[in-house]
C-alpha positions in Angstrom: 0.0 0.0 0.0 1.3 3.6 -0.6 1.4 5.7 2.1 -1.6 8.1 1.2 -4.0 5.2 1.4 -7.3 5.1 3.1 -8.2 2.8 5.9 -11.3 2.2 7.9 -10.8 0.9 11.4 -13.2 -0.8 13.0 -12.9 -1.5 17.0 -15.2 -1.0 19.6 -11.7 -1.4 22.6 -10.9 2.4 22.6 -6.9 1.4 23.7 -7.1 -1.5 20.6 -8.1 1.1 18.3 -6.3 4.1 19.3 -3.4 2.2 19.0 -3.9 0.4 16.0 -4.5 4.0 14.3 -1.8 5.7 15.8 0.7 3.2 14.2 -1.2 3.3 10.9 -1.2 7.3 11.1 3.0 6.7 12.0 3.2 4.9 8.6 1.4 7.6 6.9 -1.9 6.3 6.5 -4.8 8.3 6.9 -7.3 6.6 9.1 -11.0 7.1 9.9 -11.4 4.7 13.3 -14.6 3.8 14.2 -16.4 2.0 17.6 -19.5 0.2 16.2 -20.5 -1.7 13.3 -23.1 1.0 12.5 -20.6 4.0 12.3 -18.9 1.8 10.2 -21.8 1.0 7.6 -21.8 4.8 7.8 -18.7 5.9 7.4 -17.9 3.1 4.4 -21.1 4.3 2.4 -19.8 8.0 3.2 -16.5 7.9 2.0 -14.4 5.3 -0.5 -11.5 3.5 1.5 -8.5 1.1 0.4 -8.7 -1.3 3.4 -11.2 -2.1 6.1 -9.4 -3.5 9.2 -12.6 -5.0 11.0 -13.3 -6.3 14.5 -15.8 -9.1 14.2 -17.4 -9.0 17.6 -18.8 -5.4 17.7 -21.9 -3.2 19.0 -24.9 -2.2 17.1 -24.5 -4.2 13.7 -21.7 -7.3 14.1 -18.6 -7.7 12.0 -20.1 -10.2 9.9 -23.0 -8.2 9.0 -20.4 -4.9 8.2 -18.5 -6.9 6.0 -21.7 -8.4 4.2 -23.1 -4.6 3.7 -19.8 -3.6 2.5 -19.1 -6.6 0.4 -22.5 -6.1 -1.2 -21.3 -2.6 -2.5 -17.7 -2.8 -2.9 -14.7 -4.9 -3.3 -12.3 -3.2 -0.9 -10.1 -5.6 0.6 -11.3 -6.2 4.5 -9.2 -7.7 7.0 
């Protein structure tokens, strides 16, 4: 990935995903971190992202169901 890519962080542990994003935004990324699957169905119909990084077990709407949703619109890679 080059380093003005688009990531969408998904992870309801505040210290998991501050962290996670601060070593993203270190690399250069630029990161839109989110704490629930619905922000994330939100955020991912919003904008257009490279990568998802996506928590499975998460409040509101569950991982599975976020990466269905996406899927269903897009073919962004999701890890």
């Amino acid at each position: 990935m080059e380093a003005s890519q688009r990531i969408l962080l998904v992870e309801d542990e505040r210290i998991i995903r501050e962290t996670v994003a601060a070593y993203l935004e270190k690399e250069g990324f630029w990161v839109t971190a989110v704490a629930d699957g619905a922000a994330a169905l939100d955020q991912a119909a919003r904008k257009r992202f490279d990568l998802v990084v996506l928590d499975l077990n998460l409040p509101k709407v569950s991982g599975e169901e976020v990466c269905r949703r996406i899927r269903d619109t897009s073919d962004v890679p999701i890890i």
